[in-house]
C-alpha positions as CSV (number, residue, x, y, z in Angstrom):
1,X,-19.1,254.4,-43.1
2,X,-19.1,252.7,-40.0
3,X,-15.9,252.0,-37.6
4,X,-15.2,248.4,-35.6
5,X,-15.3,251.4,-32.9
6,X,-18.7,251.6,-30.6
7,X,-20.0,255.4,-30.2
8,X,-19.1,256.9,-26.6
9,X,-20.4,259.3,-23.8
10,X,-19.3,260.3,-20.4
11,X,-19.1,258.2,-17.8
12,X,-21.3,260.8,-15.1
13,X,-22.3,263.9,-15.1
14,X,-19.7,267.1,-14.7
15,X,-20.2,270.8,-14.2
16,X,-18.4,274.2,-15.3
17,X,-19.2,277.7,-14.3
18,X,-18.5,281.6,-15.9
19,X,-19.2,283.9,-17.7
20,X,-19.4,283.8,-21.9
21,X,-16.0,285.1,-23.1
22,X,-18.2,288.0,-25.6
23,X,-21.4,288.3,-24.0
24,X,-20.0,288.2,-20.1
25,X,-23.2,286.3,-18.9
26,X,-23.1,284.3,-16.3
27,X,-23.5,280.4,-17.1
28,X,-23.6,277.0,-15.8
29,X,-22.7,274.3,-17.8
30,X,-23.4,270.5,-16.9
31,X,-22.4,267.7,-19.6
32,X,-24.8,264.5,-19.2
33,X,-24.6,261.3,-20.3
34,X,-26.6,260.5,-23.3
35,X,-27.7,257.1,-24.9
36,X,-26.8,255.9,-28.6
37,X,-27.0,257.6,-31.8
38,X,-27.6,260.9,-29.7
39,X,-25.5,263.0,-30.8
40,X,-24.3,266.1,-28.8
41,X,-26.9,267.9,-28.3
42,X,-26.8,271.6,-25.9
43,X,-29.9,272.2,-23.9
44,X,-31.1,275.6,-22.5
45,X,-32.6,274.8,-19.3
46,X,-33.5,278.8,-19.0
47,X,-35.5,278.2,-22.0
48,X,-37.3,275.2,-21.1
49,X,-34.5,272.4,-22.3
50,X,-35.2,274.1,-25.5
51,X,-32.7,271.8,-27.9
52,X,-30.2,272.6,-30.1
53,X,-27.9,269.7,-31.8
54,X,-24.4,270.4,-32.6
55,X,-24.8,270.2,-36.5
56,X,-23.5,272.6,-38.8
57,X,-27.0,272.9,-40.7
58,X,-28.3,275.0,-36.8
59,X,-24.9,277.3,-37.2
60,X,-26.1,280.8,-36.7
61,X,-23.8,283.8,-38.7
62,X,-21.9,285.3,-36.1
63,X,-18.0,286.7,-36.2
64,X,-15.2,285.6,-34.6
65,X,-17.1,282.3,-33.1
66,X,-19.5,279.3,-33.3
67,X,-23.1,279.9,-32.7
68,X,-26.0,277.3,-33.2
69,X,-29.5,278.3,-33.2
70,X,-32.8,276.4,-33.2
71,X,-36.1,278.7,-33.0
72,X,-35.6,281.0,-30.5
73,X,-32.5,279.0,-28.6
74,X,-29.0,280.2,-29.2
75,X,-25.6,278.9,-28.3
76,X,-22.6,280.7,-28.8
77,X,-18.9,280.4,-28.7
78,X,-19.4,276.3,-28.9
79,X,-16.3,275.7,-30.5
80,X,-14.1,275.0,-27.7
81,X,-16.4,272.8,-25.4
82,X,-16.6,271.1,-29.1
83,X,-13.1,270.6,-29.9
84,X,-13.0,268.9,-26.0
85,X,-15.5,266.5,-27.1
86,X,-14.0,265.8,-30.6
87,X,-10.3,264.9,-28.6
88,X,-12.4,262.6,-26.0
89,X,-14.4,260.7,-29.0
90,X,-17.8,261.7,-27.4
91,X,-20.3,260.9,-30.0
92,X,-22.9,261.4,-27.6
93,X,-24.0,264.0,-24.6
94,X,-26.2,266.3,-23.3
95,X,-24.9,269.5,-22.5
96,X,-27.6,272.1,-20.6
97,X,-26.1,275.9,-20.3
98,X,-28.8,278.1,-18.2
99,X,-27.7,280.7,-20.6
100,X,-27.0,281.5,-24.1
101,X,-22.9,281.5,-24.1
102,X,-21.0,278.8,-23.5
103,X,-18.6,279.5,-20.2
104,X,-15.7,281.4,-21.7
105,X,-13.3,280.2,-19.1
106,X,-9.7,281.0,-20.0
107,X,-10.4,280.9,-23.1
108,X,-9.1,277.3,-24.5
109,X,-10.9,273.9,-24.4
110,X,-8.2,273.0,-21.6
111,X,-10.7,273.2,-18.3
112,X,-13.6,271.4,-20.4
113,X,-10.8,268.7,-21.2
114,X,-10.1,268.9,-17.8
115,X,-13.7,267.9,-16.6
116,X,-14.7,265.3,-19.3
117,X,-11.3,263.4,-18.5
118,X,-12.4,263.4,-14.5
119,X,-15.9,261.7,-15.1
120,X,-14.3,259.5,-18.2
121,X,-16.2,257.7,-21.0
122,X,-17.9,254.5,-21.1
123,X,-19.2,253.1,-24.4
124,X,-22.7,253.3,-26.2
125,X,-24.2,250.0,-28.0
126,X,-23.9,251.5,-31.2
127,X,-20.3,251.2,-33.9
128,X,-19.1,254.5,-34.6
129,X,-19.8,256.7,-37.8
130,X,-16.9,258.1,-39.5
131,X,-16.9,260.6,-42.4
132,X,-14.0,259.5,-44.9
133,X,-13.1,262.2,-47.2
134,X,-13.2,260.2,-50.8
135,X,-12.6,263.4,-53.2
136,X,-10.5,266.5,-52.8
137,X,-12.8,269.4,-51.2
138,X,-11.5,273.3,-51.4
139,X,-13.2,276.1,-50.1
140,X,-12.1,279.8,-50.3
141,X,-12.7,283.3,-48.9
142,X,-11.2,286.5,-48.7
143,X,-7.6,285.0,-49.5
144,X,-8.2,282.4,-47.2
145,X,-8.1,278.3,-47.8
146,X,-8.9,275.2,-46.5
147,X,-8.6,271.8,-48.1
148,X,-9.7,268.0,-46.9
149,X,-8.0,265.3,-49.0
150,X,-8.1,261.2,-48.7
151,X,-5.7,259.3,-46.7
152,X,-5.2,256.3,-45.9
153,X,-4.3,256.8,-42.8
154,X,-7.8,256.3,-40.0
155,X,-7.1,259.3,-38.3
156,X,-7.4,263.2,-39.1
157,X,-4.2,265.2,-40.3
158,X,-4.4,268.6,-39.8
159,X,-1.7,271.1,-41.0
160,X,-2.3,274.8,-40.7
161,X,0.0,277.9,-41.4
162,X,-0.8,281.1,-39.9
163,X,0.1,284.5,-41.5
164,X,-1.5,287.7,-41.2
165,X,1.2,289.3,-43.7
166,X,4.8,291.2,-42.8
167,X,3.2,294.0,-41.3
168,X,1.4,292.3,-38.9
169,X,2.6,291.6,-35.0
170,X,2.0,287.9,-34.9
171,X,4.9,285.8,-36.9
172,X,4.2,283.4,-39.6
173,X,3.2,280.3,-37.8
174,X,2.8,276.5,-39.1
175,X,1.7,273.6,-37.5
176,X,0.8,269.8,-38.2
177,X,-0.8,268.1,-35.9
178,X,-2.7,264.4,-36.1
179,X,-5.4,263.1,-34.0
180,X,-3.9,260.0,-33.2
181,X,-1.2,261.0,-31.3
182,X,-2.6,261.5,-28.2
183,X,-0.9,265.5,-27.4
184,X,-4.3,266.9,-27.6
185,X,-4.1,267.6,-24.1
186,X,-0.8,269.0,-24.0
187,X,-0.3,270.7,-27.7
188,X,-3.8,272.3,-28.4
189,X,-5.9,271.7,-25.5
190,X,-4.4,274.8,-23.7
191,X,-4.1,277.5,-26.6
192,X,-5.9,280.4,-25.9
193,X,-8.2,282.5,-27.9
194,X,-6.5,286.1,-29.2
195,X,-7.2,289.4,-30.9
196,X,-4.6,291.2,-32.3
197,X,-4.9,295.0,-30.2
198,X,-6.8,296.5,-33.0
199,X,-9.3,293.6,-33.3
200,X,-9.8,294.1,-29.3
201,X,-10.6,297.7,-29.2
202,X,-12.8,297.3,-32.2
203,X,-15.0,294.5,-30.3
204,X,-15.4,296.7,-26.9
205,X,-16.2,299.9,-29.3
206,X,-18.8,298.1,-30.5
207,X,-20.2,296.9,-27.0
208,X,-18.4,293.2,-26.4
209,X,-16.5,292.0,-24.4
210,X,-16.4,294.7,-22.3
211,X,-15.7,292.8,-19.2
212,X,-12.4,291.4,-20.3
213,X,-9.2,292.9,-19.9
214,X,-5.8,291.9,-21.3
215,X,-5.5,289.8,-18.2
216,X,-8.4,287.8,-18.9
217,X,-8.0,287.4,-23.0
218,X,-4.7,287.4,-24.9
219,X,-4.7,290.2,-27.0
220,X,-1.4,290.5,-29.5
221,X,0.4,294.2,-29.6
222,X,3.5,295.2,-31.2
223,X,5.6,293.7,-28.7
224,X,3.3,290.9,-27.9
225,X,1.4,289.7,-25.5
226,X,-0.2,292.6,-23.6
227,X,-0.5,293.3,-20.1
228,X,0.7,291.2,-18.0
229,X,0.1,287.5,-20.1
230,X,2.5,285.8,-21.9
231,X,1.9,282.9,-24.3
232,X,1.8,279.3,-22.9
233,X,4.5,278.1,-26.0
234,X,5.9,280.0,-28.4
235,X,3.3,278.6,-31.3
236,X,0.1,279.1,-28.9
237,X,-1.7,281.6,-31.9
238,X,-1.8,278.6,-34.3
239,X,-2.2,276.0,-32.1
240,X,-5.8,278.0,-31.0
241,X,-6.7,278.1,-34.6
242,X,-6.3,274.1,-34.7
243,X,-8.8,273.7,-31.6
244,X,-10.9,275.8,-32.9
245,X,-10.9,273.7,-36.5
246,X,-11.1,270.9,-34.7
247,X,-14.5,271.8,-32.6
248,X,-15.3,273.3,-36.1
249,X,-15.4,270.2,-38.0
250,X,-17.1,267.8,-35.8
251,X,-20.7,270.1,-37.0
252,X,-20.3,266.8,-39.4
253,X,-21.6,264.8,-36.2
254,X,-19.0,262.0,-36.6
255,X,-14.9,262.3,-36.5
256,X,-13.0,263.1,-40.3
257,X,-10.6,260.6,-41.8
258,X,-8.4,262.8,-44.0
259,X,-6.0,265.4,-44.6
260,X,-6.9,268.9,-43.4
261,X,-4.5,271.8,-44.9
262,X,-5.2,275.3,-43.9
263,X,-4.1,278.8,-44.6
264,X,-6.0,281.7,-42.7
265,X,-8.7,279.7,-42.1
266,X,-11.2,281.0,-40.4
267,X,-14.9,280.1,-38.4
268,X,-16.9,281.1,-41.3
269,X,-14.6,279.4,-44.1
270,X,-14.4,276.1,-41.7
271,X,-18.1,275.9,-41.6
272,X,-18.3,276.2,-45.4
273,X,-15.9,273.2,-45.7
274,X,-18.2,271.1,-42.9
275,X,-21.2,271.9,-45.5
276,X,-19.4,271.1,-48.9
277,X,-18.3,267.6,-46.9
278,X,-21.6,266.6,-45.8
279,X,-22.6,267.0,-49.6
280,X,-19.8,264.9,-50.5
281,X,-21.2,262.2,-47.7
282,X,-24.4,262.5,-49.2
283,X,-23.4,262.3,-52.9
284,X,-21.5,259.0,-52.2
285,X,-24.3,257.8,-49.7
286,X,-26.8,258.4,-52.7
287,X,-24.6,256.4,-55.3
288,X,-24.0,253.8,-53.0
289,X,-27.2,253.1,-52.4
290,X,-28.9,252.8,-56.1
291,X,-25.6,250.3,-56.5
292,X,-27.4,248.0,-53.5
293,X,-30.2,245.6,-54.1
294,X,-33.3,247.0,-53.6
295,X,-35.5,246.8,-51.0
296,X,-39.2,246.6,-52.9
297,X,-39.1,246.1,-56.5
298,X,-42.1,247.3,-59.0
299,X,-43.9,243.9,-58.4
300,X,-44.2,244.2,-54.3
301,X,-44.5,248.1,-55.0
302,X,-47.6,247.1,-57.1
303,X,-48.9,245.2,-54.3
304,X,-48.6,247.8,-51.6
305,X,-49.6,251.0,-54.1
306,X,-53.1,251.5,-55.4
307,X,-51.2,253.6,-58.1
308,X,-51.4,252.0,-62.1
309,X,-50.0,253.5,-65.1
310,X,-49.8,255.8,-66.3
311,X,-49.9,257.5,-62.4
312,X,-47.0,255.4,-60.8
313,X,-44.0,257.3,-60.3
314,X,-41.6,255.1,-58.0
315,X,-40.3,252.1,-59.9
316,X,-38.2,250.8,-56.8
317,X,-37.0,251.4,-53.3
318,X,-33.4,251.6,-52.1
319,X,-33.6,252.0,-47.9
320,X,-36.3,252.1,-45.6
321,X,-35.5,253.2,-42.1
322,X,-38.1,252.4,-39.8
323,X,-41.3,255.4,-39.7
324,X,-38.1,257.9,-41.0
325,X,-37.4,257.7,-44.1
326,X,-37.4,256.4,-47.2
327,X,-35.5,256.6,-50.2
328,X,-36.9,255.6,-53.4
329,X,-35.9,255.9,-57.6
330,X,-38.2,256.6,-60.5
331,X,-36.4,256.2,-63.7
332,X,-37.5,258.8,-66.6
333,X,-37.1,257.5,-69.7
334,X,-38.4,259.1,-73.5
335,X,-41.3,256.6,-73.4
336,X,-43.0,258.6,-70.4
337,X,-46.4,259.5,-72.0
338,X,-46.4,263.0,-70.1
339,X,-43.4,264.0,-72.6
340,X,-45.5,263.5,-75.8
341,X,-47.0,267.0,-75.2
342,X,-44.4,268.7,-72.2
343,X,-42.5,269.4,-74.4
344,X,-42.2,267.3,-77.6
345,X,-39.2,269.8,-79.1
346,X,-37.7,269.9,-75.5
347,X,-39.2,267.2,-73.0
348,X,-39.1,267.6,-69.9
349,X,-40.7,266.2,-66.6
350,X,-43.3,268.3,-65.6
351,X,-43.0,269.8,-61.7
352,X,-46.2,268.3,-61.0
353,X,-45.4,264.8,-61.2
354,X,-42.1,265.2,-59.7
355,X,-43.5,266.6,-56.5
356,X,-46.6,263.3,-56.9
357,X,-43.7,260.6,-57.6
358,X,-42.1,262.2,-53.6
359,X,-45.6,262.0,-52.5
360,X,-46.3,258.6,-54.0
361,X,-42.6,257.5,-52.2
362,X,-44.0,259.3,-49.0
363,X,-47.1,257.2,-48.8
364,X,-45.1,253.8,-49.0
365,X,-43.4,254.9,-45.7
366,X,-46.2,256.2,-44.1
367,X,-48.2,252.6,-44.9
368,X,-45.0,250.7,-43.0
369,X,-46.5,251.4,-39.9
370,X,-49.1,248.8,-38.6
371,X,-51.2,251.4,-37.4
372,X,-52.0,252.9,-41.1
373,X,-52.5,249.6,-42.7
374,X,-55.6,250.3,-44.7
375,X,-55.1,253.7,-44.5
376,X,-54.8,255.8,-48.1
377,X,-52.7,259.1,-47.7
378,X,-54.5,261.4,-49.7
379,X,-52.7,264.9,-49.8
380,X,-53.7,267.7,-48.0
381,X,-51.4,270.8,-48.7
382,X,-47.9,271.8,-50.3
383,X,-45.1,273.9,-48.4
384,X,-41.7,275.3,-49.2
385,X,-41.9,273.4,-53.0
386,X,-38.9,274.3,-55.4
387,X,-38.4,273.2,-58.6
388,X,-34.5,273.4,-59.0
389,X,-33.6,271.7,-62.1
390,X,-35.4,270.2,-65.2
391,X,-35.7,266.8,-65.1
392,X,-35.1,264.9,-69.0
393,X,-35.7,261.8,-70.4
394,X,-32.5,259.1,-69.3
395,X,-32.5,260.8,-66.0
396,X,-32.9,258.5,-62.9
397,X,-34.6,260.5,-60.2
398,X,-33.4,259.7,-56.3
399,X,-35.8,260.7,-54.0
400,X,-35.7,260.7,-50.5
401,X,-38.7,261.4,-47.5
402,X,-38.7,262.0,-44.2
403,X,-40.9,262.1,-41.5
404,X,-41.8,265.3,-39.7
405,X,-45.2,264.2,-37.9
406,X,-47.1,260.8,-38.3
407,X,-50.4,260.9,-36.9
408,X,-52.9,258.3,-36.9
409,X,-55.1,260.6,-39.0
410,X,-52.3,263.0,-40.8
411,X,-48.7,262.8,-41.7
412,X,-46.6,265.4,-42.3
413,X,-43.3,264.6,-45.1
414,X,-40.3,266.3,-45.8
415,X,-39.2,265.1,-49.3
416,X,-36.3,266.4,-51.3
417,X,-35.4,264.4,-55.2
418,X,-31.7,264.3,-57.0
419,X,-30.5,263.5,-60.4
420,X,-26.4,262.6,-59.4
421,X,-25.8,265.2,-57.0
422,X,-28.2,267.6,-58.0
423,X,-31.2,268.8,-56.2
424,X,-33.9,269.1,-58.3
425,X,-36.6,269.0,-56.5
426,X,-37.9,269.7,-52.7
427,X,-41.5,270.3,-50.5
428,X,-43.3,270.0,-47.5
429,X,-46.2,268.0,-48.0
430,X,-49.3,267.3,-46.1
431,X,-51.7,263.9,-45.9
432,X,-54.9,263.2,-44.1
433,X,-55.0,259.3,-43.8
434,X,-58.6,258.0,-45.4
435,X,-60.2,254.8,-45.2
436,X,-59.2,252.9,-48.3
437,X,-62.4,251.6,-49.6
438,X,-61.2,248.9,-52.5
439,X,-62.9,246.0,-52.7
């Protein structure tokens, strides 16, 4: 959904140098302004402004941190700088690191605050996206949980407890904390990341962080901080664990209305509940589309398609958006001649024509461009195709296609088909654009 809200980015340019808190690289930092719809997006200039959006479907497997990959560019530890941007309502900047960590700093998303708040924000000419959670979402791992429910309330709730068990030197720890309140700044922004003393030695054995000391990192003994730190408030531990949720969740690209409860929660379990969100979003996004109008109904779609029965295999489209994409609906029903012999004990839609009806929806959107008017897409080649599901009379397939590459003589389509929320269907398919020779 969209918010009365317009999208933001920084006002000017702003700089931050270190080195990354694991790796102990060197790095620059500069965040940019950027225009609408955006996104955040981190650049590595040492790799030739190599991009790599801030979306949880580039999040590279990594412990104890956030790491995004695209190709051969990586960005790690991303959470904080993240969780800055979430508190500021930045929807959209360019960030460009001259390395692949992210200045560790003292390890909290208080100095990146720090700078985004000098510079300010100005608005982008675009309303605001907001992900509303509709349905309860769980996720759980390795005795760990971490819930989104609706609220009504506009805002993200977020209430975590922290307890690593009786035996453990860090005390059960709870706290609730809502976006709206404005104690970003002072409640979460400065929580440090920690390692309990064991977690510490067990990262320098194995090579990282071998630069830090108990000066530079907070790292939890028996009797506490160690060395010569202390904590910052009494409740830092949990409060870290907030930020780091926080820079977590906005993978999603767009701020969470909801209710976040967390036990334990951890990097890898928050990413897991940014992915079973954004199939939530596109579930409802799906069903609320097939509920609008449509955009081309059979009659223009026979106009447009040189397609006749029994070879036409879109019966309607939903959205078109622009040269992008395209989402379309072909409606199975028992009277499909195809199920007469596939199977007539058990019918079902043969793989063939599902991946020709995504083909079928692709050349619609290729043919909205001026340039390909009169052009026939005749396919080429097949990539990456998976058959999921079976497909069975009284289904209604939703299919959707994108555009990778749209040539003047060759497309290239990305094309994925649902029944509900199922996936029954995806491929990678190739056209060379043909002179359409009707009379």
């Amino acid at each position: 959904m969209f918010s009365m809200d317009s999208q933001h980015t920084i006002a000017r340019s702003t700089a931050l140098s270190d080195c990354g808190l694991f790796g102990g690289q060197p790095v620059n930092l500069t965040f940019r302004p950027a225009g609408e719809n955006h996104g955040i997006v981190f650049s590595r200039t040492d790799l030739g402004g190599a991009q790599v959006p801030a979306l949880i479907q580039h999040v590279l497997k990594q412990p104890r941190r956030t790491s995004l990959q695209v190709g051969d560019a990586i960005v790690d530890t991303c959470e904080h700088c993240l969780s800055a941007l979430a508190a500021m309502r930045i929807d959209n900047v360019l960030v460009e690191l001259d390395a692949q960590e992210i200045p560790g700093l003292d390890g909290s998303a208080k100095p990146f605050l720090d700078a985004l708040e000098t510079v300010g924000i100005r608005e982008n000419n675009a309303p605001r996206q907001i992900l509303t959670v509709r349905e309860p979402v769980v996720v759980r791992e390795n005795g760990a949980t971490l819930a989104a429910l609706p609220s009504d309330s506009p805002h993200m709730h977020v209430l975590f407890e922290l307890d690593y068990g009786p035996t453990r030197p860090l005390l059960h720890q709870v706290k609730s904390f809502d976006t709206s309140n404005g104690d970003f700044a002072s409640q979460i922004a400065p929580a440090r990341t920690f390692l309990l003393e064991q977690e510490a030695q067990a990262l320098q054995e194995a090579g990282i962080g071998l630069h830090l000391t108990t000066s530079d990192v907070l790292v939890i003994g028996d009797d506490g901080p160690m060395g010569d730190n202390t904590f910052r408030f009494e409740n830092e531990p949990v409060c870290h664990k907030i930020l780091d949720l926080i820079g977590d969740l906005y993978l999603i690209g767009a701020p969470i209305q909801g209710r976040i409860i967390a036990n334990r929660s951890s990097h890898a379990l928050n990413h897991k509940l940014v992915r079973a969100l954004r199939k939530q979003q596109e579930s409802h996004q799906r069903r609320d589309l097939a509920a609008r109008p449509c955009v081309l109904d059979i009659r223009k779609l026979k106009r447009i398609m040189p397609h006749r029965y029994p070879m036409l295999l879109v019966d309607r489209i939903l959205q078109v958006e622009g040269n992008t994409s395209i989402r379309g609906v072909k409606n199975v029903t028992i009277n499909e001649p195809f199920f007469e012999g596939h199977y007539p004990s058990t019918p079902i839609m043969p793989g063939v024509l599902i991946v020709e009806a995504m083909a079928q929806l692709s050349g619609v959107l290729i043919g909205q461009s001026m340039e390909h008017t009169g052009k026939l897409p005749v396919m080429m080649s097949l990539d990456r195709v998976r058959l999921r599901r079976p497909v069975t009379p009284g289904d209604q397939l939703v299919m959707e296609a994108e555009a990778v590459r749209v040539r003047s003589r060759s497309a290239h389509m990305r094309c994925r088909a649902y029944v509900t929320d199922n996936l029954v269907a995806e491929a990678e398919v190739k056209f060379m654009l043909v002179d359409d020779e009707q009379d």
